[in-house]
N, CA, C and O atoms as CSV, one atom per row, in Angstrom:
chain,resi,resn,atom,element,x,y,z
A,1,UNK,N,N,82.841,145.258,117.598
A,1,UNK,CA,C,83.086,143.997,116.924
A,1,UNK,C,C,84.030,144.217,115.753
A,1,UNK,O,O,84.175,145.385,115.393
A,2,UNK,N,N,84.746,143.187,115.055
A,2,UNK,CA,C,85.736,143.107,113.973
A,2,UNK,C,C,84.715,143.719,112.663
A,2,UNK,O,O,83.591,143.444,112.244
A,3,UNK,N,N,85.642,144.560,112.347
A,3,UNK,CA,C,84.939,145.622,111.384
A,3,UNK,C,C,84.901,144.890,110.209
A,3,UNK,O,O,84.018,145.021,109.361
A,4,UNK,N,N,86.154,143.860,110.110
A,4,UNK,CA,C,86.167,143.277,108.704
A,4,UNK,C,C,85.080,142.431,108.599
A,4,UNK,O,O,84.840,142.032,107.459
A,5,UNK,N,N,84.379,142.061,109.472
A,5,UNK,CA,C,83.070,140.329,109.678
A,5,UNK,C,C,81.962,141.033,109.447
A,5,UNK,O,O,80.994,140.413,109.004
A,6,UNK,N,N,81.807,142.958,109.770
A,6,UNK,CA,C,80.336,143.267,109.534
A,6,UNK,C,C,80.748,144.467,109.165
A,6,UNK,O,O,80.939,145.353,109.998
A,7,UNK,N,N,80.960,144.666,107.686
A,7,UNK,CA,C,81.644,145.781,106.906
A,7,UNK,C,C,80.669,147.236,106.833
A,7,UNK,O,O,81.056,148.363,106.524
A,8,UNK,N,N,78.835,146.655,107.355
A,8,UNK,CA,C,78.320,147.982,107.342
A,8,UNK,C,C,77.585,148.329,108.507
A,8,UNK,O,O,76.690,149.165,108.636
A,9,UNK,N,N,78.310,147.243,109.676
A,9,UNK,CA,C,77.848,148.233,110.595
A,9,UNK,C,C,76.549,147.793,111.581
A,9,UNK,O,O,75.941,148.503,112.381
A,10,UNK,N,N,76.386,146.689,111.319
A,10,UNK,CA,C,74.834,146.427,111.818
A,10,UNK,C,C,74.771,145.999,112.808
A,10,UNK,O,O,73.732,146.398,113.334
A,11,UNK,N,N,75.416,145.244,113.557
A,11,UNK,CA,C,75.600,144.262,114.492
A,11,UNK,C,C,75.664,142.801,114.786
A,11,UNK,O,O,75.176,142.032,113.958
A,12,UNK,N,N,76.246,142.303,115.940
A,12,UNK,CA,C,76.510,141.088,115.571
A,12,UNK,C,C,76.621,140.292,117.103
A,12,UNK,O,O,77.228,140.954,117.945
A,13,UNK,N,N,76.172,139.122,117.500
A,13,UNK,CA,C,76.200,138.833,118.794
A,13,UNK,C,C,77.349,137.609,118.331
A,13,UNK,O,O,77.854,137.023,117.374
A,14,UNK,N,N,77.317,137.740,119.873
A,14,UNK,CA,C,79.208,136.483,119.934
A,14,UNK,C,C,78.210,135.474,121.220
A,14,UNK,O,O,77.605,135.737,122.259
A,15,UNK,N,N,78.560,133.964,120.216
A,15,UNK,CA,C,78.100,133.168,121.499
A,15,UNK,C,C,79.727,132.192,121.730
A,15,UNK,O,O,80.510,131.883,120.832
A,16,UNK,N,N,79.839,131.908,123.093
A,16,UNK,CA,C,80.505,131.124,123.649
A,16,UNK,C,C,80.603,129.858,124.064
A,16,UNK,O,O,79.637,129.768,124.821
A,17,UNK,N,N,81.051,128.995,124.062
A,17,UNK,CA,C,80.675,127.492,125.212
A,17,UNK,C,C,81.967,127.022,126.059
A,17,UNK,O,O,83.071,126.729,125.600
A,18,UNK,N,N,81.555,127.025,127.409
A,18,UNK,CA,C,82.452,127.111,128.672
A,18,UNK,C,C,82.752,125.642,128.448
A,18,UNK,O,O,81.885,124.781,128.296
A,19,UNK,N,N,84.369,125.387,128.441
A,19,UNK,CA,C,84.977,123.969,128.672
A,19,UNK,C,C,85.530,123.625,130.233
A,19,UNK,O,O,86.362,124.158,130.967
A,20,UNK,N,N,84.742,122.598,130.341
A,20,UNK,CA,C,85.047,121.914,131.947
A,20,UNK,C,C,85.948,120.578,131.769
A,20,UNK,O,O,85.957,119.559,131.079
A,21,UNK,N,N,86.813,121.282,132.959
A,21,UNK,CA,C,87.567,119.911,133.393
A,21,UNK,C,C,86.796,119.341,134.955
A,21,UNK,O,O,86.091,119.902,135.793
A,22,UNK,N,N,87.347,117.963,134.811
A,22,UNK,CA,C,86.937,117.639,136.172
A,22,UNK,C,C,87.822,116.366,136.330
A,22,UNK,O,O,88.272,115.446,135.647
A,23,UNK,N,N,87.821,116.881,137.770
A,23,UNK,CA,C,88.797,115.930,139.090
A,23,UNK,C,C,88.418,114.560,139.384
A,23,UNK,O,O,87.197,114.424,139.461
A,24,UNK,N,N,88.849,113.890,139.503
A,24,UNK,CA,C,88.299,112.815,140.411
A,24,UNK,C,C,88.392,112.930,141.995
A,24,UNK,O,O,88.043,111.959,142.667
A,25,UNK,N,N,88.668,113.626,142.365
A,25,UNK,CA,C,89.067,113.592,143.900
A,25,UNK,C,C,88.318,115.178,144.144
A,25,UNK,O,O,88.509,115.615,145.279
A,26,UNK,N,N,87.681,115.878,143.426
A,26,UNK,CA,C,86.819,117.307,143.528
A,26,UNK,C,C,85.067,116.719,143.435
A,26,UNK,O,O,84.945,116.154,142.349
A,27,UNK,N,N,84.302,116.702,143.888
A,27,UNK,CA,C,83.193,116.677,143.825
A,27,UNK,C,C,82.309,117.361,142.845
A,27,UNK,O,O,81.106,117.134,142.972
A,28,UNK,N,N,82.684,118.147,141.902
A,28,UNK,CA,C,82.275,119.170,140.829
A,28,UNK,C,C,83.394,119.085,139.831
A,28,UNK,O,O,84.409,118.394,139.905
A,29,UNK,N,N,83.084,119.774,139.047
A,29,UNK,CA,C,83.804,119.926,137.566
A,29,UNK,C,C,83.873,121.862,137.852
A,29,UNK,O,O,83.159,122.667,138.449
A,30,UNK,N,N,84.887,121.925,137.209
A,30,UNK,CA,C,85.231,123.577,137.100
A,30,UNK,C,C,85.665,123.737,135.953
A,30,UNK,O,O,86.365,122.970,135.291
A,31,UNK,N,N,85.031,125.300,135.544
A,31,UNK,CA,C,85.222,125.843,134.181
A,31,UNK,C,C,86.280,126.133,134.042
A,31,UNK,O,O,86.989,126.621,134.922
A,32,UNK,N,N,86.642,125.872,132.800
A,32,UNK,CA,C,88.071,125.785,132.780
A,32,UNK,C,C,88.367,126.898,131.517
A,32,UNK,O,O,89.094,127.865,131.744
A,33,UNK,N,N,87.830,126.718,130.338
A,33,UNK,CA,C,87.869,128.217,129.649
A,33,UNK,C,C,86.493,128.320,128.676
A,33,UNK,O,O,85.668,127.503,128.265
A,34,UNK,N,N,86.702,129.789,128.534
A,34,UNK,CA,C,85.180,130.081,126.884
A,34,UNK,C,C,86.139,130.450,125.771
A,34,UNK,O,O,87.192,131.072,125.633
A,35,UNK,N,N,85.312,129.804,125.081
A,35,UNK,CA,C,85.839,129.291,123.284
A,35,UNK,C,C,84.596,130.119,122.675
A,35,UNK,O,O,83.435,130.012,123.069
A,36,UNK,N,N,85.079,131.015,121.580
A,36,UNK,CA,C,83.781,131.426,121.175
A,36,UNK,C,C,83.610,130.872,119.492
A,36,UNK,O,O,84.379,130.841,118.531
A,37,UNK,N,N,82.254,130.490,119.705
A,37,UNK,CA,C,81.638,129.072,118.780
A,37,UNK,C,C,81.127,129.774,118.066
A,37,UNK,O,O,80.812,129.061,117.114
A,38,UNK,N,N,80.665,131.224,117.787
A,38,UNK,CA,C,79.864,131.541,116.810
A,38,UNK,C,C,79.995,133.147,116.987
A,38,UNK,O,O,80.289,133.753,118.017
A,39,UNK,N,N,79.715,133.640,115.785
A,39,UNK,CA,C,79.129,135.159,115.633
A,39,UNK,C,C,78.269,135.097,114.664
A,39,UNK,O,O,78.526,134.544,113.595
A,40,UNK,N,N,77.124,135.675,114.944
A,40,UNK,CA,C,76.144,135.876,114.070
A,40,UNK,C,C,75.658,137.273,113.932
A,40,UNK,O,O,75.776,138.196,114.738
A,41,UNK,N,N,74.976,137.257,112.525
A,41,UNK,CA,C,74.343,138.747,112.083
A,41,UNK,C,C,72.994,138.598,111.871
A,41,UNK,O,O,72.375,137.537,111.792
A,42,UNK,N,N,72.483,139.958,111.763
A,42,UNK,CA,C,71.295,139.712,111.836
A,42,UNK,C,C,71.145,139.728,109.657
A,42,UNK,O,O,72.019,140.044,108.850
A,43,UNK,N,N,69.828,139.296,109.417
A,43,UNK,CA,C,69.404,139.092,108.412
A,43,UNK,C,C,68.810,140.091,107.499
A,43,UNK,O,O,69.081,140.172,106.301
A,44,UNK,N,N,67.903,140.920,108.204
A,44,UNK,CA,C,67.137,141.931,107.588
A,44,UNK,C,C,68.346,143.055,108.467
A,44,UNK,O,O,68.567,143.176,109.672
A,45,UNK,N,N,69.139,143.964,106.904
A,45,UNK,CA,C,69.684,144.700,106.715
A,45,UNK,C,C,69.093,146.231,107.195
A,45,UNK,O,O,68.166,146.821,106.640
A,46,UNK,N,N,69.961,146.774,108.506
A,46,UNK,CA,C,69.535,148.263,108.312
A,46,UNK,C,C,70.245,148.580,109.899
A,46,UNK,O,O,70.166,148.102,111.030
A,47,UNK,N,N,70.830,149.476,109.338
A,47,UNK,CA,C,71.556,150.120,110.343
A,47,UNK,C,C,70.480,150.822,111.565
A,47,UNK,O,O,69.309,151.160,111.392
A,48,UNK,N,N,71.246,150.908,112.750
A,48,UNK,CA,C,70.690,151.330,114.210
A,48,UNK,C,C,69.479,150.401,114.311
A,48,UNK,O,O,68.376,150.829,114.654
A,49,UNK,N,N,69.774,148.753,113.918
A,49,UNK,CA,C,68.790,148.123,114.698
A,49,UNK,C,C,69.100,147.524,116.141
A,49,UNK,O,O,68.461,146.708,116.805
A,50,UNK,N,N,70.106,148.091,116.369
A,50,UNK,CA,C,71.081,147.605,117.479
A,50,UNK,C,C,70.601,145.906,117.973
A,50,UNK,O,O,70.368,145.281,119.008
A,51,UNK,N,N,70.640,145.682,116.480
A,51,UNK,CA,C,71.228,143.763,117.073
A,51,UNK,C,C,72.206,143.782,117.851
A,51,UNK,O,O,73.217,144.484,117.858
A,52,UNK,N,N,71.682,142.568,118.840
A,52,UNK,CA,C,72.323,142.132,119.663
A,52,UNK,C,C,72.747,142.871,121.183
A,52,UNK,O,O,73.723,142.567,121.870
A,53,UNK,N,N,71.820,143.818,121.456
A,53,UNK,CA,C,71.263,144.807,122.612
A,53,UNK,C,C,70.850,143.980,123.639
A,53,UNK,O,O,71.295,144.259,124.752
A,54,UNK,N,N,70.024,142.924,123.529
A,54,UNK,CA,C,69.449,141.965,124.204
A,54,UNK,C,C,70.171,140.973,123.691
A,54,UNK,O,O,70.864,141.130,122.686
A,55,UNK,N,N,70.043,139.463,124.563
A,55,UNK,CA,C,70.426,138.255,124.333
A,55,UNK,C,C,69.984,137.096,125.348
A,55,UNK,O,O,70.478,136.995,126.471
A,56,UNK,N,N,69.040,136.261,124.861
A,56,UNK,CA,C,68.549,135.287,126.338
A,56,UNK,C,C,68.994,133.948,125.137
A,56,UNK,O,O,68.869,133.941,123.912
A,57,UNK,N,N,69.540,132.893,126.071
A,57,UNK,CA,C,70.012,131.697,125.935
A,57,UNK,C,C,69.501,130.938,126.608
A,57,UNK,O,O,69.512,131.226,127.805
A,58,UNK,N,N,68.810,129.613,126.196
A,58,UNK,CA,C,67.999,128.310,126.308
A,58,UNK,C,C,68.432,127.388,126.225
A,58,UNK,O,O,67.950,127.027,125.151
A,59,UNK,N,N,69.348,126.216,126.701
A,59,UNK,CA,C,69.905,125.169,126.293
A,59,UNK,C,C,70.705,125.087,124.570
A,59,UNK,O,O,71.904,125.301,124.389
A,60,UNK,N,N,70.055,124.857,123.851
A,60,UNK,CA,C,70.448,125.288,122.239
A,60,UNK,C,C,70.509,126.157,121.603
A,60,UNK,O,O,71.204,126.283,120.595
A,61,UNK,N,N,69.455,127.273,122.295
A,61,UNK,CA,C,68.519,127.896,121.263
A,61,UNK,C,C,69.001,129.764,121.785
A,61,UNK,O,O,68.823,130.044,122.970
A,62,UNK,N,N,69.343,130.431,121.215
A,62,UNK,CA,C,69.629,131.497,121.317
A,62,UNK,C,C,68.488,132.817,120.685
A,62,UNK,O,O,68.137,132.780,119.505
A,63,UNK,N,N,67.955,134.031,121.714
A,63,UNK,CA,C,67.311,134.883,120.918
A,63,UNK,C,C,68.003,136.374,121.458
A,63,UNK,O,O,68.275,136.818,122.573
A,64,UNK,N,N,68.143,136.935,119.956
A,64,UNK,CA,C,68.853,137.612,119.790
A,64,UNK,C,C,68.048,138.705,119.548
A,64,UNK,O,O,67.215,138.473,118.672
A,65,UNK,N,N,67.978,140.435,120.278
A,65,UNK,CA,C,66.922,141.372,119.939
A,65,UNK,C,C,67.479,142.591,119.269
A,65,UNK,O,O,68.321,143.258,119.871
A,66,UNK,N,N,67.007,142.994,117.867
A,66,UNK,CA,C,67.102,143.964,117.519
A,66,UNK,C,C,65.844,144.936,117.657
A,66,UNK,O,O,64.966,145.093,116.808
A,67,UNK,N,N,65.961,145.710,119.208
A,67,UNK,CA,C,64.794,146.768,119.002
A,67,UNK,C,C,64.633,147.655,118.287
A,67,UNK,O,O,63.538,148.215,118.331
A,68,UNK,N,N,65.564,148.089,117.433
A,68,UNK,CA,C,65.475,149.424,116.646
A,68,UNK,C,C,65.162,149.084,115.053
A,68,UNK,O,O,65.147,149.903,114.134
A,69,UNK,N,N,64.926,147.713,114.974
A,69,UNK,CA,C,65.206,147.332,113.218
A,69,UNK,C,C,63.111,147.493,113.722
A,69,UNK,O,O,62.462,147.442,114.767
A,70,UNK,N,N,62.717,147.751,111.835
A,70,UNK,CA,C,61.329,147.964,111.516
A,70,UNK,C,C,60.767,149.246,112.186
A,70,UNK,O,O,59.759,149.176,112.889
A,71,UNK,N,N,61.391,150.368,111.979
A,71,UNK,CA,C,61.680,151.799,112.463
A,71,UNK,C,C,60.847,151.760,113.969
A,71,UNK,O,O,59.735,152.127,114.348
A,72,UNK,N,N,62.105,151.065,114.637
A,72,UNK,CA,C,61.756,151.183,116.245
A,72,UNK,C,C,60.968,150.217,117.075
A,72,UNK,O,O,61.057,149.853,118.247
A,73,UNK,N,N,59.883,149.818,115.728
A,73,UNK,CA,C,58.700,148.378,116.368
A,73,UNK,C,C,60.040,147.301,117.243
A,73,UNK,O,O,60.058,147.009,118.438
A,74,UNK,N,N,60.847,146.979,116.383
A,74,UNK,CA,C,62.079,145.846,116.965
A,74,UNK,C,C,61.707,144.743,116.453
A,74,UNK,O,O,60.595,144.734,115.925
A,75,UNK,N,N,62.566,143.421,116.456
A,75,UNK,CA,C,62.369,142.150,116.275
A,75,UNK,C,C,63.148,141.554,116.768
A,75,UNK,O,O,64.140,142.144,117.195
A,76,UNK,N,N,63.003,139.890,116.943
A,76,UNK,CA,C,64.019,138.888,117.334
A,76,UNK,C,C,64.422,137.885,116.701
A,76,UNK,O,O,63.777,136.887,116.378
A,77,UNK,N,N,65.468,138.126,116.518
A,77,UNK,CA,C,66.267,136.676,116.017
A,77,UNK,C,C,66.563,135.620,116.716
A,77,UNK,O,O,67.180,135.747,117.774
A,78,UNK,N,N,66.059,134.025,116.106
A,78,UNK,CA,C,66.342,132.956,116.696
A,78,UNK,C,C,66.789,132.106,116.229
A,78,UNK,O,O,66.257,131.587,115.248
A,79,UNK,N,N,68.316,131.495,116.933
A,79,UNK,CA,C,69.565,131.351,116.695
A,79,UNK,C,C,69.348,129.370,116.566
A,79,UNK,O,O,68.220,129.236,117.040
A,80,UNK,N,N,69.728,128.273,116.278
A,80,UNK,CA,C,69.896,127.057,117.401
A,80,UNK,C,C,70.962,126.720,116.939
A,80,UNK,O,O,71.408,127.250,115.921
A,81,UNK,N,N,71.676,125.640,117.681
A,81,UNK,CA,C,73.157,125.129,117.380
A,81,UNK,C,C,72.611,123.702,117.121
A,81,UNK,O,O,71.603,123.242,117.656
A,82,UNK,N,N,73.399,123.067,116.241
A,82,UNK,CA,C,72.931,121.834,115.861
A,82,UNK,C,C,74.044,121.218,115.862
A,82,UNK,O,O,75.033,121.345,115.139
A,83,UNK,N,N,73.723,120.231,117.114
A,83,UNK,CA,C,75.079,119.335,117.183
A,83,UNK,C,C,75.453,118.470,116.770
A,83,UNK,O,O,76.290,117.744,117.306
A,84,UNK,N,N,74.731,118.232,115.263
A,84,UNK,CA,C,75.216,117.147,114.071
A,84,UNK,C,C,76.131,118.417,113.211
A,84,UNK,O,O,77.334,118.240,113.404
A,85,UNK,N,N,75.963,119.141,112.681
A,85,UNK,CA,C,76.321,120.390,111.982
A,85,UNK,C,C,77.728,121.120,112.901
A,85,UNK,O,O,78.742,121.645,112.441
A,86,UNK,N,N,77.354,120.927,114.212
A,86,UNK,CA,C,78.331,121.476,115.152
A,86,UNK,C,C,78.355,123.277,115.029
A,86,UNK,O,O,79.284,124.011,115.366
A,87,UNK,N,N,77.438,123.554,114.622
A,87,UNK,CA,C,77.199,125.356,114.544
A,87,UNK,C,C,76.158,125.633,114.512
A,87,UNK,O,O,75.372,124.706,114.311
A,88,UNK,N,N,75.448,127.386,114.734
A,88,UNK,CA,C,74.327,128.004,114.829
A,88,UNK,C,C,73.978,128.376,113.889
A,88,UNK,O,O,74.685,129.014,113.109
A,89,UNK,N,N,72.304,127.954,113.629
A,89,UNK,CA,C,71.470,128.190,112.304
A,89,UNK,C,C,70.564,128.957,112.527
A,89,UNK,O,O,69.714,128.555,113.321
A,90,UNK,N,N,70.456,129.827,112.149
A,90,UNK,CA,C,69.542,130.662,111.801
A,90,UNK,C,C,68.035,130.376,111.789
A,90,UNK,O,O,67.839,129.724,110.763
A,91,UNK,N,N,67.001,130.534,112.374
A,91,UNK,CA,C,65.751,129.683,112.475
A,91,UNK,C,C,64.515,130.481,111.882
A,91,UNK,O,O,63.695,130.069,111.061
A,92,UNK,N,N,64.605,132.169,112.716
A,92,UNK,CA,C,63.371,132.643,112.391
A,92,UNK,C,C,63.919,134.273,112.473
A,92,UNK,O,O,65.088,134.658,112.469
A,93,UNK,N,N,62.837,134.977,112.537
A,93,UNK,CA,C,62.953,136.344,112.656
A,93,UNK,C,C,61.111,136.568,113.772
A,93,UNK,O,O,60.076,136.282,113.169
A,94,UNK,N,N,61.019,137.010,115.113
A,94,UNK,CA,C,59.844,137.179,115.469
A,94,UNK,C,C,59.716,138.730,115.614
A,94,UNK,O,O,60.564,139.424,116.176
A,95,UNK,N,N,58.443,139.251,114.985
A,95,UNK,CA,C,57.762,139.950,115.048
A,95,UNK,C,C,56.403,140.019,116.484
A,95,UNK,O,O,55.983,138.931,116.881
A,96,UNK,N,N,55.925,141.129,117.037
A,96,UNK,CA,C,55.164,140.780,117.441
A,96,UNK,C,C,53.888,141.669,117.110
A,96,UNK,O,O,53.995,142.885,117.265
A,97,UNK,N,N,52.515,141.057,116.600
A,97,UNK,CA,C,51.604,141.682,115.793
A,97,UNK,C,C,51.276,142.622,116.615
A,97,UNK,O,O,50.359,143.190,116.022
A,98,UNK,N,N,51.479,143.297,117.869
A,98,UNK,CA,C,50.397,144.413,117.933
A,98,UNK,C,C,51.692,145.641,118.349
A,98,UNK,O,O,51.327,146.734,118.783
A,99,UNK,N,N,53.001,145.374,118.191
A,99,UNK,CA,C,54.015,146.689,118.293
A,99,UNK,C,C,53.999,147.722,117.145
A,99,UNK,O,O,53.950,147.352,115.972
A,100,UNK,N,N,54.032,148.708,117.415
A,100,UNK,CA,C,53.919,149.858,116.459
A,100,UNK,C,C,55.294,150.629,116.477
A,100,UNK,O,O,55.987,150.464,117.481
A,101,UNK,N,N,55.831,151.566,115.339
A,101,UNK,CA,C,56.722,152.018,115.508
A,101,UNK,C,C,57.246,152.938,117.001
A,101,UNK,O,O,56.607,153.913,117.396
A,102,UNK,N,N,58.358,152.481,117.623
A,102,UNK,CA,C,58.983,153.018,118.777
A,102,UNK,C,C,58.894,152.034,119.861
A,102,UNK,O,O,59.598,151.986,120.870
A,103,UNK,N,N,57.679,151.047,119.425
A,103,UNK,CA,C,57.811,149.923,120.972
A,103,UNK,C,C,58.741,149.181,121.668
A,103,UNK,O,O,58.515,148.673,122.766
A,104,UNK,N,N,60.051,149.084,120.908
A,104,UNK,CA,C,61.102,148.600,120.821
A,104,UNK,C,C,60.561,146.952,121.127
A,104,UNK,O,O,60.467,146.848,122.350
A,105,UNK,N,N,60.306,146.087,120.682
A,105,UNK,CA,C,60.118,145.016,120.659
A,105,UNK,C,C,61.646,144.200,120.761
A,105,UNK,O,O,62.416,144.647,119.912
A,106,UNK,N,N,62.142,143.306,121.456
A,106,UNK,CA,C,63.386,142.491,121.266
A,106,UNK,C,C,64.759,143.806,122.527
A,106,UNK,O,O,65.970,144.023,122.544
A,107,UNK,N,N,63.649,144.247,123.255
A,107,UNK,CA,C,64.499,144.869,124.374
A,107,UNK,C,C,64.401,143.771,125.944
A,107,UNK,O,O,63.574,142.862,125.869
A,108,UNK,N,N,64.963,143.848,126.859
A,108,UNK,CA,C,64.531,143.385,128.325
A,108,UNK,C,C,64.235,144.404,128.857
A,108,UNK,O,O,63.848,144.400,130.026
């Protein structure tokens, strides 16, 4: 990623949104290009949490996994886009209560 947007290193996921054209005389709409709408970082600071290792997308709502942040336990970041705002906000940070250091939590 652009070294200048995350100066120490931590990581950073890139989300996109696919623009469709469509035909009148085609029965479907076809993608036509990806625009990328956002980069985000993670919040709680610390190198080799390898944010952004994982990534599952939900209609709005984006979760983003750093398994290595909280020495190895992991966590997830959850992203939403707000289409009054027209960008991605930052929502939560999930933990899960019974991971211990190394479980990597926020892996697939």
């Amino acid at each position: 990623h652009n070294d200048n947007s995350d100066p120490q290193q931590l990581g950073a996921a890139y989300i996109f949104r696919a623009s469709y054209s469509c035909d009148l005389s085609s029965p479907q709409c076809r993608r036509s290009n990806w625009t990328q709408e956002a980069q985000v970082f993670p919040t709680l600071a610390g190198a080799g949490s390898r944010f952004g290792s994982c990534v599952a997308l939900s209609g709005n709502v984006a979760m983003v996994g750093a398994p290595g942040s909280l020495n190895e336990a992991g966590t997830v970041y959850v992203f939403e886009y707000s289409s009054t705002q027209k960008r991605w906000n930052y929502l939560q940070i999930m933990t899960f209560p019974l991971v211990t250091a190394g479980d990597n939590f926020g892996t697939s």
